[in-house]
C-alpha positions as a Markdown table, in Angstrom:
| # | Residue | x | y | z |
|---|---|---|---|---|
| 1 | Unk | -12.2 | 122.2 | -165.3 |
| 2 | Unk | -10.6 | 124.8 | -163.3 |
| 3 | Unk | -10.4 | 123.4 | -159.3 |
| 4 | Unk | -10.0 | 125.1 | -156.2 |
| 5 | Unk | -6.1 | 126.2 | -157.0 |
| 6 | Unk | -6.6 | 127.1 | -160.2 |
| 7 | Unk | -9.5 | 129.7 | -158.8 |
| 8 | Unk | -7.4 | 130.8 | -156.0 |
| 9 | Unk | -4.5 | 131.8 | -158.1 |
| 10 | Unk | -6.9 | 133.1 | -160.4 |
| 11 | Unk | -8.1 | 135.4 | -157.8 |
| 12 | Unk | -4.9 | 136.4 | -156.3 |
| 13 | Unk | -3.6 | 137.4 | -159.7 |
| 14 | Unk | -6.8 | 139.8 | -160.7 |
| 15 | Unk | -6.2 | 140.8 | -157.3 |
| 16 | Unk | -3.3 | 142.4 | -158.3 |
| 17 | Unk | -4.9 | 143.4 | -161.6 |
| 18 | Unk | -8.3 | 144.9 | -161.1 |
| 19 | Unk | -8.7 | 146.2 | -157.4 |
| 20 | Unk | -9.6 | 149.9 | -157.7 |
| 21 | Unk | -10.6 | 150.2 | -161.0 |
| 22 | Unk | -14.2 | 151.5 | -161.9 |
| 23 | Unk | -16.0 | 149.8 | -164.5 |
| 24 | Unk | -17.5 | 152.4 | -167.2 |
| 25 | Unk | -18.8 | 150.4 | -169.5 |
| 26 | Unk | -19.7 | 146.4 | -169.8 |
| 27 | Unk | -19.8 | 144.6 | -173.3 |
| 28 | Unk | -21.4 | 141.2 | -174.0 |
| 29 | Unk | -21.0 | 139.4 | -176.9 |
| 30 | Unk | -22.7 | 135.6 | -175.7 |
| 31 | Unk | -25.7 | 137.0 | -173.5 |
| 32 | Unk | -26.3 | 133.0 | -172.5 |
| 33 | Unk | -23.6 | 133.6 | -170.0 |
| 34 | Unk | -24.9 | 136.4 | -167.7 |
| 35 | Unk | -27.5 | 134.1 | -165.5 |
| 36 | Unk | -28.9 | 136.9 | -163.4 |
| 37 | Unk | -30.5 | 139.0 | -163.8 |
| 38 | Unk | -32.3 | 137.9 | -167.1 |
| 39 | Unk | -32.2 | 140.6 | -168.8 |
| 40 | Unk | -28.4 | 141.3 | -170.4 |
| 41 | Unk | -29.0 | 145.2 | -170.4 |
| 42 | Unk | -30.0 | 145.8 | -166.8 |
| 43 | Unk | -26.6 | 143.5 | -166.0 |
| 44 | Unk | -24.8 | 146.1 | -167.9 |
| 45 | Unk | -26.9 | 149.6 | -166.5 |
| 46 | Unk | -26.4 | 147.9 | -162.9 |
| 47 | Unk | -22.4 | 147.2 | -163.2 |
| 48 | Unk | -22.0 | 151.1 | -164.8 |
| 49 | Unk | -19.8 | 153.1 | -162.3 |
| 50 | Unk | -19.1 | 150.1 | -160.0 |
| 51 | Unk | -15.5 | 149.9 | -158.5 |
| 52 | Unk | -14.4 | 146.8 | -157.9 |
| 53 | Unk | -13.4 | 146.6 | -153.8 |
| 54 | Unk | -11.7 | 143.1 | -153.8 |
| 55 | Unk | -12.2 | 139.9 | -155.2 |
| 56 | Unk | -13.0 | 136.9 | -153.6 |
| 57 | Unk | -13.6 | 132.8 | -153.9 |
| 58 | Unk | -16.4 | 130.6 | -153.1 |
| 59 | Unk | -15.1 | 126.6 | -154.1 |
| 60 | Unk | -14.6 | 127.0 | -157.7 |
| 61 | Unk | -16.1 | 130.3 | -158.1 |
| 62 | Unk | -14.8 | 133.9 | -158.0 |
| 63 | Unk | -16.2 | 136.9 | -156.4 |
| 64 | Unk | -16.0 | 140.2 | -157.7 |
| 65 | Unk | -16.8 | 142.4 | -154.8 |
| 66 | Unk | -18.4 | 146.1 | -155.9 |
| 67 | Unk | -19.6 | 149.2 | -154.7 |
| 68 | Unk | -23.1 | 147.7 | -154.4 |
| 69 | Unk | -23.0 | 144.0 | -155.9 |
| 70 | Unk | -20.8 | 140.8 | -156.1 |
| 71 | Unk | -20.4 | 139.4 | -159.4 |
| 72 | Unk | -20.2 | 135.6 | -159.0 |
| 73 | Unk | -18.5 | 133.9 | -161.5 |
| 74 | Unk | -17.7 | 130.4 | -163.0 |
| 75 | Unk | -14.9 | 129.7 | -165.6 |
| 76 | Unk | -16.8 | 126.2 | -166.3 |
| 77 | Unk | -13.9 | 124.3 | -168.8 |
| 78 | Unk | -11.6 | 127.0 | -170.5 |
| 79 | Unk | -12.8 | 130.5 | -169.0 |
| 80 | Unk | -10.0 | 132.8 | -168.9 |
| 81 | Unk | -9.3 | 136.4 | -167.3 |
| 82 | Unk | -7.1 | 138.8 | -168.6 |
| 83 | Unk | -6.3 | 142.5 | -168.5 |
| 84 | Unk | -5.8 | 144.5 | -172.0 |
| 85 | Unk | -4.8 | 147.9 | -173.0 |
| 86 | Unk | -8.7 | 149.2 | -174.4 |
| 87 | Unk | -6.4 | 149.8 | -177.9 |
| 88 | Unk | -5.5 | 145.9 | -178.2 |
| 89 | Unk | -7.2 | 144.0 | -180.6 |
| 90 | Unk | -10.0 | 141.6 | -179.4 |
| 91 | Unk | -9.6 | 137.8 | -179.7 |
| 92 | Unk | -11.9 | 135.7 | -181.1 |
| 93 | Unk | -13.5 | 134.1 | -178.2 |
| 94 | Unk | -14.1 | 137.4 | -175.9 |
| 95 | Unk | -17.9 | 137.5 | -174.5 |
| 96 | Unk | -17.6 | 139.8 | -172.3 |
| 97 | Unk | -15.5 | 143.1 | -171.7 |
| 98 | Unk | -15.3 | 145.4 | -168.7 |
| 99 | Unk | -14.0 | 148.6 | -169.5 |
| 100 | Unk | -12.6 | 150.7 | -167.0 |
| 101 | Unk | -12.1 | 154.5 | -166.6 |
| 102 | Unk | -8.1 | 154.3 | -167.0 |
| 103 | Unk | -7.8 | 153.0 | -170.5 |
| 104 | Unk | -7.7 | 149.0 | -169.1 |
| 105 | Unk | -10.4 | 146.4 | -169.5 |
| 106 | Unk | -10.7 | 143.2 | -168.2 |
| 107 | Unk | -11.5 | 140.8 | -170.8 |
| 108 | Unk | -13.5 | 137.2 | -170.7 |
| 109 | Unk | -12.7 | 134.7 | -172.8 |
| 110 | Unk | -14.1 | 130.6 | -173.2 |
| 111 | Unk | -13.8 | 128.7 | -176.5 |
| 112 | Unk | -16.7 | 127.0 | -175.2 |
| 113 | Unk | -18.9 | 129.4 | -174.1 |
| 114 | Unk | -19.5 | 127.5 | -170.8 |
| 115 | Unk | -19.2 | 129.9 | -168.0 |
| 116 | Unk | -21.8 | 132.0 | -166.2 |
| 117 | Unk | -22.0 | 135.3 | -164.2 |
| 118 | Unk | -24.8 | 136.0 | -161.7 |
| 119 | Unk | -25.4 | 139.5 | -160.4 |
| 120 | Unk | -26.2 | 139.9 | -156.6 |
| 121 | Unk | -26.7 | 143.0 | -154.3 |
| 122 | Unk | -24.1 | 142.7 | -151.6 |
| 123 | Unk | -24.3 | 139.7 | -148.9 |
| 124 | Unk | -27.2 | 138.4 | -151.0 |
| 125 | Unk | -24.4 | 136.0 | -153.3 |
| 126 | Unk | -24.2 | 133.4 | -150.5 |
| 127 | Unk | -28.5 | 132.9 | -149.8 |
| 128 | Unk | -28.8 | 132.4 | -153.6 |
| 129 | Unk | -27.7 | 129.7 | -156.2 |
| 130 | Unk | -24.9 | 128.7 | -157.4 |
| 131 | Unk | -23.6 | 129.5 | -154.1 |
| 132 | Unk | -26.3 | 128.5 | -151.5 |
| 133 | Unk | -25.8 | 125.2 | -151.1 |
| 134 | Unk | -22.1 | 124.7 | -151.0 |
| 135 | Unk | -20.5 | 122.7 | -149.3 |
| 136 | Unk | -17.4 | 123.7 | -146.3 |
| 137 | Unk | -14.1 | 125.7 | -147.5 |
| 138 | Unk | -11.1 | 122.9 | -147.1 |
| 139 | Unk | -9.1 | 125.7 | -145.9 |
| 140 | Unk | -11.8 | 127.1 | -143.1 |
| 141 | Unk | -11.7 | 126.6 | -140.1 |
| 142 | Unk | -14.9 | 124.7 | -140.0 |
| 143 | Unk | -12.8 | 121.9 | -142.6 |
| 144 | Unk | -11.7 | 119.3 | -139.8 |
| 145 | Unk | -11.2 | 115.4 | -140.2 |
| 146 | Unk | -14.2 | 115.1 | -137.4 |
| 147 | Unk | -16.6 | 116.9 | -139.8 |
| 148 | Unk | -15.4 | 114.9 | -143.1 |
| 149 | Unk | -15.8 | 111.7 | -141.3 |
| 150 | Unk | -19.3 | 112.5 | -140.5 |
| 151 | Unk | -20.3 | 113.7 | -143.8 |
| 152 | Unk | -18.9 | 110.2 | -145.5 |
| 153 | Unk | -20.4 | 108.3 | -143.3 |
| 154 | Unk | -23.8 | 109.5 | -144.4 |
| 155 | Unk | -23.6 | 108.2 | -147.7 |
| 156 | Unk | -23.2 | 104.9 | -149.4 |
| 157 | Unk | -21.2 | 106.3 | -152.9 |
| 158 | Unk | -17.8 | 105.7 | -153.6 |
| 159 | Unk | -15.3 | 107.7 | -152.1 |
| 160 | Unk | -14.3 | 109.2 | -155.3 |
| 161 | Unk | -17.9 | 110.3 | -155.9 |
| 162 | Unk | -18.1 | 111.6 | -152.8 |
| 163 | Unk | -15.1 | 113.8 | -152.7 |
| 164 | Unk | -16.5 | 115.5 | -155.9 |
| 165 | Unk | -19.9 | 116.4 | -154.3 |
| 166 | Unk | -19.5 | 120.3 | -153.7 |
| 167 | Unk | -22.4 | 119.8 | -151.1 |
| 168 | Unk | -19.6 | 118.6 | -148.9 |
| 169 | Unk | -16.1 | 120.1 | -149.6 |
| 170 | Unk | -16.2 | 122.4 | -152.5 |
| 171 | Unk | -13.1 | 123.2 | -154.8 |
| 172 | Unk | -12.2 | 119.7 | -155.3 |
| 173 | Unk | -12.0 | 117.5 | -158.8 |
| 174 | Unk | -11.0 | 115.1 | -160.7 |
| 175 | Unk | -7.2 | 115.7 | -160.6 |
| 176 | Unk | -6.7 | 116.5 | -156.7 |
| 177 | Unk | -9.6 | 114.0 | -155.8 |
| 178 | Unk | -7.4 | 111.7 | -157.6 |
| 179 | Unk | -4.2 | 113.2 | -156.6 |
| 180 | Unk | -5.6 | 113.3 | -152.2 |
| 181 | Unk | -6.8 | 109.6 | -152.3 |
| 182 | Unk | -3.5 | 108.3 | -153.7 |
| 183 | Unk | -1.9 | 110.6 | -151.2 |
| 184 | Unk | -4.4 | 108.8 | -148.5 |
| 185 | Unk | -3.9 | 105.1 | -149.5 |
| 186 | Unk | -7.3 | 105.1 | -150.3 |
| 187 | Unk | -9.1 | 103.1 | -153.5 |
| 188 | Unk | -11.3 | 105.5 | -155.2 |
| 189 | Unk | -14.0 | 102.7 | -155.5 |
| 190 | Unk | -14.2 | 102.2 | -151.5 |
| 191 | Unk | -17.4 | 103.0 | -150.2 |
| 192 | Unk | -17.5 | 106.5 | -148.6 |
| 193 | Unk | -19.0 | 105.0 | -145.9 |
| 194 | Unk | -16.9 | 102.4 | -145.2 |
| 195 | Unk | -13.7 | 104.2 | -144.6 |
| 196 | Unk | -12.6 | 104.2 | -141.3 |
| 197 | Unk | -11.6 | 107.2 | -138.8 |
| 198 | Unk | -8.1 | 106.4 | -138.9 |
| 199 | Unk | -8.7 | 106.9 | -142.8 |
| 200 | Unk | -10.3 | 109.7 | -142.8 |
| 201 | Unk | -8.1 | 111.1 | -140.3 |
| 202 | Unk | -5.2 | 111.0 | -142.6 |
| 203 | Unk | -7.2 | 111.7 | -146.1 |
| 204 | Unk | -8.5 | 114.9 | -144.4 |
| 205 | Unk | -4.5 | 116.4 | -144.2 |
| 206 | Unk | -3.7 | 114.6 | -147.6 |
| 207 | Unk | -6.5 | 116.7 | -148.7 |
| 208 | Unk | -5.1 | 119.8 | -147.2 |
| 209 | Unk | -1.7 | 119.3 | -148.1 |
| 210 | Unk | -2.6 | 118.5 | -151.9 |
| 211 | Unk | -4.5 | 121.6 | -152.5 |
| 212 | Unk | -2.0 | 124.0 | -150.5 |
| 213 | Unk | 1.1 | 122.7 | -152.7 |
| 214 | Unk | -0.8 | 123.0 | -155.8 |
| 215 | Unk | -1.8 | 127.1 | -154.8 |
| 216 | Unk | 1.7 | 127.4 | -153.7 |
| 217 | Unk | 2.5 | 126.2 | -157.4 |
| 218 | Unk | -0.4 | 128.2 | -159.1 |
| 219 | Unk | -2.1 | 124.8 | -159.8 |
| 220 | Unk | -2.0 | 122.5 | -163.0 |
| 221 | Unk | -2.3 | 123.6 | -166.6 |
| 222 | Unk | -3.1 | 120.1 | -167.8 |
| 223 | Unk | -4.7 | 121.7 | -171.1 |
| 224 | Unk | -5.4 | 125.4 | -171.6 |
| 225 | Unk | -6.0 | 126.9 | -168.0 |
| 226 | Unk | -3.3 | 130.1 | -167.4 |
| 227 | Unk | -3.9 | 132.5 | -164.4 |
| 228 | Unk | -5.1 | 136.3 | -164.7 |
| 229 | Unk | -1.6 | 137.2 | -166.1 |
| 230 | Unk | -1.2 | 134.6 | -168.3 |
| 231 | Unk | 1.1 | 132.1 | -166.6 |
| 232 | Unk | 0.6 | 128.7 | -166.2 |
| 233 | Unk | 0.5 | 126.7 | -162.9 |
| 234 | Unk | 3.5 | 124.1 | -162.3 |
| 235 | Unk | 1.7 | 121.6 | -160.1 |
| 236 | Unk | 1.3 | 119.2 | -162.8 |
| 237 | Unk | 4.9 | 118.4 | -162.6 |
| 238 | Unk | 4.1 | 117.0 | -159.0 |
| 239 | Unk | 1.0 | 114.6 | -159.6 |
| 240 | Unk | 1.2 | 111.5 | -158.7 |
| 241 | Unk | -1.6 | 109.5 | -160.4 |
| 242 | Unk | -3.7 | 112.2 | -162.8 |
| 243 | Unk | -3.2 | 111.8 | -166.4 |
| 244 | Unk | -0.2 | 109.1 | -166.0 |
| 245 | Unk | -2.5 | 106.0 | -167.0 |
| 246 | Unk | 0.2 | 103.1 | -167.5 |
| 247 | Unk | 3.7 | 104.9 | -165.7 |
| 248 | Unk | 5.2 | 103.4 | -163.2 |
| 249 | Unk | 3.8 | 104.9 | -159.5 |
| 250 | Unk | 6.5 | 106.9 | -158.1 |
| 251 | Unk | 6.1 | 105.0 | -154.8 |
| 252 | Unk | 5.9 | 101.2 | -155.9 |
| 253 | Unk | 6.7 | 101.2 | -159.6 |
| 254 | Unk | 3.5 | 99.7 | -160.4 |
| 255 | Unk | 2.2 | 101.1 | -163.9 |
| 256 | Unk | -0.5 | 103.4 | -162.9 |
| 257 | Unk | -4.5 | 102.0 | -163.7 |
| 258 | Unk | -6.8 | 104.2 | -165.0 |
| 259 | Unk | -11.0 | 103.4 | -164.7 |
| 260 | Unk | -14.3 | 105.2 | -164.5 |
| 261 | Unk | -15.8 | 106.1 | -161.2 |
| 262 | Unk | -19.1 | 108.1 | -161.5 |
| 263 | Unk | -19.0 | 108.8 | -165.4 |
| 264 | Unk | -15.6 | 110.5 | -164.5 |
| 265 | Unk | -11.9 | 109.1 | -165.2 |
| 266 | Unk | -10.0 | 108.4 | -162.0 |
| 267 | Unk | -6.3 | 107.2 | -161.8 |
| 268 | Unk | -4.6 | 105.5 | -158.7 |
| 269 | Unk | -2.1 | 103.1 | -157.9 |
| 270 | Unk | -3.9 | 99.1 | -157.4 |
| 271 | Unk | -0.6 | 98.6 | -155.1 |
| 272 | Unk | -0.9 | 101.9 | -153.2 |
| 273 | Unk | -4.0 | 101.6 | -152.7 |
| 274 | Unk | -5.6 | 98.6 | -151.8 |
């Protein structure tokens, strides 16, 4: 599933795409998706001569900013964005088209058919779900190694676990979860609880440093995830543990373990980190 880089580059790339273009018409082919409101056709009526202002991110969501509403949406497994001449054929997998006033649409695609839009009038996106009860931005200014320790320290799961509640740092996964505690020295299987200031101290930059090389690097196309104009990320080039079950660790030379930590597979180094 897309993470926090993967969304952010996401975003700066329809950035560049969609900004200023009105939206004159809105096709849905899977109405499961749109989430709110209920009913498919009023999603459509309501988006109708929108222009789209600027887009944003909330964790692992994107923010289409309009005249009037903010689209929230969530690109769940293998979502995808792209821009398309209105003449271009129409793959397979497209459920939802917004066609703009210029002869451009912006098309949705997802094999799966996982992702969801929700409709809000403007400033009412963040009192609502999904977005309500998310957690702090790991690149706001509220993100600091005091706050982290405090919010581990209420709760007895592993630190893995942890890391992947949105409730408390949003935009983080399985691969830079993994990827931040190896960074850290940390086992994923320590209790959150148990892991010291010091600790902390040090996963809270790991943390920060992880996510801002893999933006800088437009994040990781471990299977199908490409940006708004198609490209993959390169920051799978760089990881450390993720998907490298039985290689040697770049640090110690250990082969790399791979185990299950909350129903989810985590990899780290049982030299690295004790």
């Amino acid at each position: 599933m897309p993470e926090l880089p993967e969304v952010e580059t996401v975003r700066r790339t329809l950035a560049e795409l969609v900004i200023g273009k009105t939206i004159e018409q809105v096709d849905v082919g899977w109405a499961k998706m749109i989430k709110k409101p209920d009913d498919v056709d009023q999603f459509k009526w309501l988006l109708k001569g929108q222009t789209i202002r600027s887009m944003g991110r909330r964790g692992k969501f994107l923010l289409f900013h309009l005249d009037d509403y903010t689209l929230v949406s969530h690109l769940r497994m293998e979502g995808r964005y792209g821009l398309y001449q209105q003449n271009e054929s129409v793959a397979k997998h497209t459920h939802v088209r917004f066609v703009f006033g210029d002869g451009t649409e912006l098309r949705y695609q997802d094999v799966r058919k996982f992702g969801t839009m929700h409709l809000f009038q403007s400033g009412r996106e963040q009192m609502e779900p999904p977005l309500a009860k998310l957690g702090v931005e790991p690149f706001s200014d509220q993100f600091s190694a005091k706050l982290l320790t405090e919010r581990l320290s209420k709760t007895s799961r592993k630190i893995k676990s942890a890391l992947l509640d949105q409730g408390i740092i949003v935009g983080l996964g399985n691969i830079y979860v993994d990827e931040a505690l190896f960074r850290a020295r940390i086992h994923p299987e320590r209790l959150a609880k148990d892991v010291t200031v010091a600790e902390v101290k040090v996963l809270h930059q790991a943390i920060l440093n992880t996510l801002t090389e893999a933006v800088n690097l437009g994040g990781s196309s471990i299977k199908s995830y490409v940006n708004g104009q198609g490209e993959m990320g390169m920051f799978q080039q760089r990881l450390d543990v993720y998907g490298r079950k039985g290689e040697a660790c770049r640090q110690c030379g250990t082969p790399i373990t791979k185990t299950v930590v909350g129903g989810r597979g985590t990899h780290f180094c049982s030299v690295c980190q004790k």
